[in-house]
VOGU-3710 file (C-alpha; in Angstrom, 3 decimals, decimal comma):
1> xxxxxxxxxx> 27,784/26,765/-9,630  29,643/24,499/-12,088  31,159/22,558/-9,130  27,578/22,016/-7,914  26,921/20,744/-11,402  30,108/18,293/-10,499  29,171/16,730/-7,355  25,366/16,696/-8,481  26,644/14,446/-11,700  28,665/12,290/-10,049
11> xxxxxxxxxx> 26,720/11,634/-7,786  23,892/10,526/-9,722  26,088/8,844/-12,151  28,123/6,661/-9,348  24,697/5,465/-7,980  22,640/4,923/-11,318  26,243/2,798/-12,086  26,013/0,790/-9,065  24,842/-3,256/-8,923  22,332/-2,380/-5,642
21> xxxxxxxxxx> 20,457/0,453/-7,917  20,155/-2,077/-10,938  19,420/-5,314/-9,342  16,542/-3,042/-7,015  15,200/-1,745/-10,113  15,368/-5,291/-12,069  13,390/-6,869/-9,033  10,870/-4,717/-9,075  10,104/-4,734/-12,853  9,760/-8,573/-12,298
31> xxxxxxxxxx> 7,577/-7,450/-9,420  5,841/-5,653/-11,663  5,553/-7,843/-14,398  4,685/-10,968/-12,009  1,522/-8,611/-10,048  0,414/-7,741/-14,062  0,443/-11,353/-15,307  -0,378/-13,329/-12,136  -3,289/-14,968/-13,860  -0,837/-16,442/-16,396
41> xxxxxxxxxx> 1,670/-17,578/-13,755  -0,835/-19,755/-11,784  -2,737/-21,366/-15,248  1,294/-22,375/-15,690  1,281/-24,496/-12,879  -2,400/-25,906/-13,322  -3,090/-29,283/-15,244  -5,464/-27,997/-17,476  -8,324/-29,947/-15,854  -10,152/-27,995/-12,755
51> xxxxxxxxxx> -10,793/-31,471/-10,233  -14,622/-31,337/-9,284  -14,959/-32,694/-5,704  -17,597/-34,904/-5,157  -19,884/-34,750/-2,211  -22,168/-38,020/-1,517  -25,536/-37,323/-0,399  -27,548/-39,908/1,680  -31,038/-38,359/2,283  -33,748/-39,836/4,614
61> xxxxxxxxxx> -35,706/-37,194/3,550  -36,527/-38,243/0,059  -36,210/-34,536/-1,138  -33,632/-32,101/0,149  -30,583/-34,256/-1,826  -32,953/-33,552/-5,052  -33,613/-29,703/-4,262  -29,715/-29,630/-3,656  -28,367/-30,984/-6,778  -31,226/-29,234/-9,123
71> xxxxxxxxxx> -29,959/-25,892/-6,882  -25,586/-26,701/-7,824  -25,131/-25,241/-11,071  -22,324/-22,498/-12,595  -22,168/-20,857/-9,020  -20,648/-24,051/-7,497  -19,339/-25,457/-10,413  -16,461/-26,921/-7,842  -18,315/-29,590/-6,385  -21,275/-31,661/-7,139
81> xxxxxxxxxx> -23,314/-34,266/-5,504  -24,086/-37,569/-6,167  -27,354/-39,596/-4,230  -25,885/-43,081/-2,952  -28,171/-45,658/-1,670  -25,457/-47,235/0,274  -25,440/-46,971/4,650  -23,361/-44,034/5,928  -20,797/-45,677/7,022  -19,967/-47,245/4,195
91> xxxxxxxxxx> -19,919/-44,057/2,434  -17,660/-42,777/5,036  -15,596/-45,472/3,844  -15,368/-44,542/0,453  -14,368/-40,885/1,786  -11,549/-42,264/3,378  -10,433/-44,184/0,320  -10,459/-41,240/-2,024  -13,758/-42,259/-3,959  -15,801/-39,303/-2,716
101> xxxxxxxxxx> -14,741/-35,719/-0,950  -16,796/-35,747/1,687  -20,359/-37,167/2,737  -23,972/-35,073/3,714  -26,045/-37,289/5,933  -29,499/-35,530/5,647  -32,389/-36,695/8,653  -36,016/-35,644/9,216  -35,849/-32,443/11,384  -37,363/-29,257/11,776
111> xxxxxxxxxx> -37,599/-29,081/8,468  -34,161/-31,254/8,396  -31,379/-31,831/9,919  -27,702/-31,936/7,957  -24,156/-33,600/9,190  -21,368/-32,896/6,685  -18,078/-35,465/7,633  -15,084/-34,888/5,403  -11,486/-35,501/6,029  -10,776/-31,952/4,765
121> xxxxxxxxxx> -11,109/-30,305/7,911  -9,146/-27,024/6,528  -11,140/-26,722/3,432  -13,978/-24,712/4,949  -15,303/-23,016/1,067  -17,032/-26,156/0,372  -18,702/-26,711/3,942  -18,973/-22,675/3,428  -21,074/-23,527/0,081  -23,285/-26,809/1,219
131> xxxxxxxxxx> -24,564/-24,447/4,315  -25,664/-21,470/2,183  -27,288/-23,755/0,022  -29,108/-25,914/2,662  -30,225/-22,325/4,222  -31,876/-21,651/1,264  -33,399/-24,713/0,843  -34,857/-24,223/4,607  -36,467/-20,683/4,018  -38,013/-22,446/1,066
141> xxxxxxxxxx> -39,233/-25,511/2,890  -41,067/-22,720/5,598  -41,991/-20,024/3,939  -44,017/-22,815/1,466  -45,240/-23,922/4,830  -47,142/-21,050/6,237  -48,260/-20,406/3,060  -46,044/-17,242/1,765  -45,148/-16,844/-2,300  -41,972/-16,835/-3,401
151> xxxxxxxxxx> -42,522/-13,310/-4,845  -43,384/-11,952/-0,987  -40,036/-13,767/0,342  -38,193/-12,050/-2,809  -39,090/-8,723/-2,031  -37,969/-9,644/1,754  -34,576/-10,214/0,583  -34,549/-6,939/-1,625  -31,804/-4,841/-1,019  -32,786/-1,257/0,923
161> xxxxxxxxxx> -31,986/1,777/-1,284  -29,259/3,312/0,878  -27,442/6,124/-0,421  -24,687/8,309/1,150  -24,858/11,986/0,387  -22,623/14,848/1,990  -24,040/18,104/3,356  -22,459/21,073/2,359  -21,563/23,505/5,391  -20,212/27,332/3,412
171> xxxxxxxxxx> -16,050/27,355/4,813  -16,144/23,531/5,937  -13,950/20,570/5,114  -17,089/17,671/3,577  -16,168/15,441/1,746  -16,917/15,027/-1,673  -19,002/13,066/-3,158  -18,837/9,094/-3,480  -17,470/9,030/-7,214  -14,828/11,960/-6,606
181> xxxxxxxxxx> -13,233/9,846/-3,247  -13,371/6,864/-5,755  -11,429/8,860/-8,319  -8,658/10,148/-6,018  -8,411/7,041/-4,135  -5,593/5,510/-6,050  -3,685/9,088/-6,598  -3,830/9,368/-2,756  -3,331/5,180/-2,459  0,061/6,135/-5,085
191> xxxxxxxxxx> 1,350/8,720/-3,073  1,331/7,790/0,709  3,659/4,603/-0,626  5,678/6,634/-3,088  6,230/9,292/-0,478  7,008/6,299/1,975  9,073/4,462/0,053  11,058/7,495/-1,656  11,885/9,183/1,840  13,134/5,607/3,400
201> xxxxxxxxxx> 14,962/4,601/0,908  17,136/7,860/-0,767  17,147/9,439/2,399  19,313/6,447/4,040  20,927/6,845/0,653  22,118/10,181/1,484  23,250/10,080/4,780  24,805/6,734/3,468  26,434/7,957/0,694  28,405/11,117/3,238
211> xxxxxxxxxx> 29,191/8,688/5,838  31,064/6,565/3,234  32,800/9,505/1,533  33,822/10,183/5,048  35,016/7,126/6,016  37,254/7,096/3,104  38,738/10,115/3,678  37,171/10,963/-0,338  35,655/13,861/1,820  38,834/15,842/2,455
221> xxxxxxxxxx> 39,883/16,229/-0,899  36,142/17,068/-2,026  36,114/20,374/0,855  39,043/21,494/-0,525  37,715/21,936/-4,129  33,728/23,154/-3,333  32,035/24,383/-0,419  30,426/21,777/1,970  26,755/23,520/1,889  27,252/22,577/-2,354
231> xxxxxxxxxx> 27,969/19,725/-1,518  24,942/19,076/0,695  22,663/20,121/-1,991  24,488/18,551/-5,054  24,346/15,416/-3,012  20,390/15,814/-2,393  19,660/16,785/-5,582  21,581/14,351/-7,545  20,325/11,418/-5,484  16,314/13,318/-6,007
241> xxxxxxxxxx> 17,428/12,664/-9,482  18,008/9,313/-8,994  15,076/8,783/-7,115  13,072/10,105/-9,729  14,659/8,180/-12,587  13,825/4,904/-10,877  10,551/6,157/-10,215  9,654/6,913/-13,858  11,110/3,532/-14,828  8,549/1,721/-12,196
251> xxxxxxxxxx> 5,791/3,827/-13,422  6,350/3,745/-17,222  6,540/-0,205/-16,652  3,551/-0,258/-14,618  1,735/2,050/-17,130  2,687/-0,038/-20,130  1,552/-3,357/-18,294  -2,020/-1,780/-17,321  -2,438/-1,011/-21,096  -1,746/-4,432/-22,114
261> xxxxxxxxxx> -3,918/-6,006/-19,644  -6,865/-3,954/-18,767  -8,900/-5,929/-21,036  -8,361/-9,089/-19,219  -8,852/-7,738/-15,735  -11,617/-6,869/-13,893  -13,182/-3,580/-14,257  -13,884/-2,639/-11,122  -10,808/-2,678/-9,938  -9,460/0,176/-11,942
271> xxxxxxxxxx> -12,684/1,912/-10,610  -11,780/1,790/-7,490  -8,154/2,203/-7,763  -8,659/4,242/-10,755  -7,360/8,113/-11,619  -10,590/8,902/-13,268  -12,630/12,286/-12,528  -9,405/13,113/-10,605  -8,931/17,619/-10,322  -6,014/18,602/-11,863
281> xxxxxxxxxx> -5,629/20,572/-8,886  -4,658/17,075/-6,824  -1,983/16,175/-9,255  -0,344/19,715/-8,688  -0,867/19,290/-4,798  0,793/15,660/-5,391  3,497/16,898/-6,997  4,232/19,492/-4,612  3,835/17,773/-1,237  6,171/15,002/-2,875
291> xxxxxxxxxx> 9,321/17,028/-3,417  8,280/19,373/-0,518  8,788/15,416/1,554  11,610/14,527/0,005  13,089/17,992/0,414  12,354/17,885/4,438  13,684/14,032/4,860  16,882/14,575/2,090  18,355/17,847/4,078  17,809/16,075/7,436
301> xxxxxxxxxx> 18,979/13,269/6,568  22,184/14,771/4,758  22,685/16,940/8,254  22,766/13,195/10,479  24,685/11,891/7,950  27,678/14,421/8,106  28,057/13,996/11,850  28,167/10,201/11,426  32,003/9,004/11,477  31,625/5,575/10,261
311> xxxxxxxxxx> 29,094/3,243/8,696  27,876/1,575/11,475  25,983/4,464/12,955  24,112/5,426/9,878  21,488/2,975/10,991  21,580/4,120/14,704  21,420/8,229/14,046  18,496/7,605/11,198  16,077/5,343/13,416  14,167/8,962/14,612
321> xxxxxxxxxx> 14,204/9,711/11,124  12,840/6,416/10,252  9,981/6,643/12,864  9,020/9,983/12,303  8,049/8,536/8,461  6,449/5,137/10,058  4,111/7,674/12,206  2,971/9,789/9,214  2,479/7,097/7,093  0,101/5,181/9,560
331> xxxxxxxxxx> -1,463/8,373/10,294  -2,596/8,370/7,029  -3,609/4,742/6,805  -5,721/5,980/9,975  -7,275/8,654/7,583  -8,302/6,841/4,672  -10,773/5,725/6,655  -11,553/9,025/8,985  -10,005/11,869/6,440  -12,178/14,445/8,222
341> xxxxxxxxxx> -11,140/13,296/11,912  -9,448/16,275/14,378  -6,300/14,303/14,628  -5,766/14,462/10,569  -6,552/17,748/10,801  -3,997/18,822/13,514  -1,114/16,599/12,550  -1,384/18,091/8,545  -0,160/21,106/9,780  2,783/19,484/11,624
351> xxxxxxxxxx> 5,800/19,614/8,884  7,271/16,065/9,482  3,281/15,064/8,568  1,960/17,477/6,549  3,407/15,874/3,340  1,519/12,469/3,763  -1,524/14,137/6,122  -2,153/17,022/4,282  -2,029/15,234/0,554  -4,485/12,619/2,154
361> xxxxxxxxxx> -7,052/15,530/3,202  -6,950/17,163/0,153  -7,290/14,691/-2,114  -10,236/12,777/-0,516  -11,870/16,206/0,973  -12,962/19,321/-0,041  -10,809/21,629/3,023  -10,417/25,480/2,010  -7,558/27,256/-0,232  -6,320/28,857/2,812
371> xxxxxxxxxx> -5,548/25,744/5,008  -3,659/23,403/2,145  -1,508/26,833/1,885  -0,845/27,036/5,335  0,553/23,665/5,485  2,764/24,433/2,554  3,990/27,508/3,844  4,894/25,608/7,289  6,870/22,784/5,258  8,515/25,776/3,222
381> xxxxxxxxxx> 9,808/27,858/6,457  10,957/24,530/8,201  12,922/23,368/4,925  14,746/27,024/5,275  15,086/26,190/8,795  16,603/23,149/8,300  18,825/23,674/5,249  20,267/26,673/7,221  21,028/24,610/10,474  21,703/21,662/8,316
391> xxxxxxxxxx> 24,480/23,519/6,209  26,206/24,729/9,033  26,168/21,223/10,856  27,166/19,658/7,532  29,849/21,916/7,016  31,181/21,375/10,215  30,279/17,806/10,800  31,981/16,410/7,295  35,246/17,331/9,011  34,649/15,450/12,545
401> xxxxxxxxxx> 35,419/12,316/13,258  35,117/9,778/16,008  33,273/6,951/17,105  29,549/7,231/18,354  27,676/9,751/18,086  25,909/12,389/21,022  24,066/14,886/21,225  26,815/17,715/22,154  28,410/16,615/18,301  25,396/18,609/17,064
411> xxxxxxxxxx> 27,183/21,364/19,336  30,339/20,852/18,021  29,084/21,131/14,334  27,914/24,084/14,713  30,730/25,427/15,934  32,877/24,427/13,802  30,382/25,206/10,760  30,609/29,362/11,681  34,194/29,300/11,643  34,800/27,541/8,582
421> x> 33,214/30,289/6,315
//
């Protein structure tokens, strides 16, 4: 046990020590810090003065250039108008030379007719802005026609009260209500890319960090000192560690920046990404299908690792690895939307899934006790599984070497693995 102790210290200690683990961390603190304070960062690079562009208006109609500039207020506060008396194409002129933004020729019509001609082509928010403004100006100009009130044409544009409720079924999977999904939708947001992220990144770690020790012969002199299956598990607990010290830093920094901001940013969007009204239950289900993910990836990805003979390959015998995460993780961008969908519900139970698939279901529905525990007790017997294949291919894989790797080295492993007991 104490030489599991060992290998577990120095291997977290060799990594936390290393440039790539600082430099990673330091860039995404600045990440951090840039995402919390990106208000601040773009006011540095503004003048101070917001530039109002300036639209000319030449009206034949004698009114709608009124109705528009008495309509431009706070709402448009980027623009304004200006009536000119002058022909349109001098004002077209003037647009080319910079003295106005763009030009509104407004004709007699049906009620009228509007041509906006800019040079701005690409800046489509302010010929967004003019529309929605003539378009109101138009119902007006009607509606006072045939002789309907403003109060009638008011209650026409009245919202419908549309509400979503969920009916309950006894022993079915609803969904709960609309302020519980909004709750758990940034735990469940949180943990698909933590899970993601954690399981691409320490898992190449691991299978990295046995290749190397291989390639430098350091592995040889380790076998002879501890057994290769404490090895294995120093090595994916040590570099869990690790994972999870980076982790807290990321979190602590993000936590400290949302306290110091969340009076300058908007509301709702801790509402929707908030934690509020969240079950404890769904923090202890987070918390479980994490290290129950990172357990599956770490121990297969130690297992590839051992049979891998040089560096080069690490990349090669991961790819499954990799995709098998990439397929998970956009099934479950697939069931934010559809949680309840029979695809989510088959693939949770599948163990390379069920950490990402299963989290998602619970957290955004309400599925029985007996399912979530199901799924758990899959990803428990196929981490046994694994750990007991993987220690015997680890065991005999840290001691073969050669170039490539095939599918009969698996074999081989094996092999070698029961006779070296």
């Amino acid at each position: 046990m104490f030489k599991f102790w060992v290998v577990l210290a120095q291997t977290f200690m060799t990594r936390f020590k290393s440039k790539s683990f600082m430099i990673t961390t330091a860039i995404f603190l600045v990440f951090i810090f840039a995402i919390g304070n990106i208000d601040r960062i773009i006011s540095l690079f503004d003048s101070g003065e917001e530039e109002t562009d300036v639209v000319a208006i030449v009206d034949e109609t004698n009114r709608v250039g009124t109705m528009l500039i008495e309509m431009t207020g706070e709402e448009f506060s980027h623009f304004q108008y200006q009536q000119v008396d002058n022909g349109l194409e001098d004002v077209q002129t003037q647009v080319i030379d910079g003295e106005y933004a763009a030009v509104l020729h407004i004709t007699e019509g049906a009620p009228f007719q509007a041509t906006f001609y800019t040079e701005q082509l690409l800046n489509n928010s302010l010929e967004y802005d003019i529309n929605q403004q003539l378009q109101q100006i138009k119902v007006v100009a009607l509606t006072e026609e045939a002789g309907i009130s403003q109060a009638v044409i008011n209650e026409i544009y009245e919202p419908v009260n549309f509400e979503t409720a969920a009916i309950e079924s006894p022993g079915g999977s609803e969904q709960r209500t609309e302020e519980e999904v909004s709750g758990a939708r940034g735990l469940v947001y949180a943990m698909l890319f933590l899970l993601y992220f954690a399981v691409l990144t320490y898992g190449q770690m691991i299978a990295t960090d046995v290749a190397n020790e291989k390639t430098s012969r350091v592995m040889e002199i380790l076998i002879s000192s501890s057994s290769p299956v404490s090895q294995m598990f120093a090595k994916i607990s040590g570099i869990a560690l690790l994972g999870l010290t980076q982790i807290s830093i990321l979190i602590l920094a993000a936590f400290f920046m949302i306290e110091q901001r969340q009076a300058d940013l908007d509301a709702e969007f801790f509402e929707f990404f908030g934690f509020n009204d969240i079950p404890v239950a769904t923090y202890i289900y987070a918390i479980v299908f994490f290290l129950l993910g990172y357990l599956l990836y770490a121990t297969l990805s130690a297992m590839l690792g051992s049979l891998v003979s040089r560096m080069e390959d690490v990349g090669q015998l991961m790819f499954p690895v990799i995709i098998l995460v990439i397929i998970a993780f956009m099934l479950s961008m697939f069931g934010l939307d559809m949680p309840d969908s029979e695809i989510i519900r088959i693939t949770s139970f599948i163990p390379f899934f069920a950490p990402l698939v299963m989290f998602l279901r619970v957290g955004l529905l309400n599925i029985p006790f007996y399912e979530v525990m199901l799924s758990i007790g899959i990803l428990v017997a196929t981490i046994a599984v694994l750990g007991y294949l993987g220690a015997k291919i680890y065991r005999g894989g840290v001691l073969m070497y050669g170039t490539g790797v095939k599918l009969k080295d698996f074999k081989h492993a094996l092999q070698l693995g029961k006779k070296d007991k």
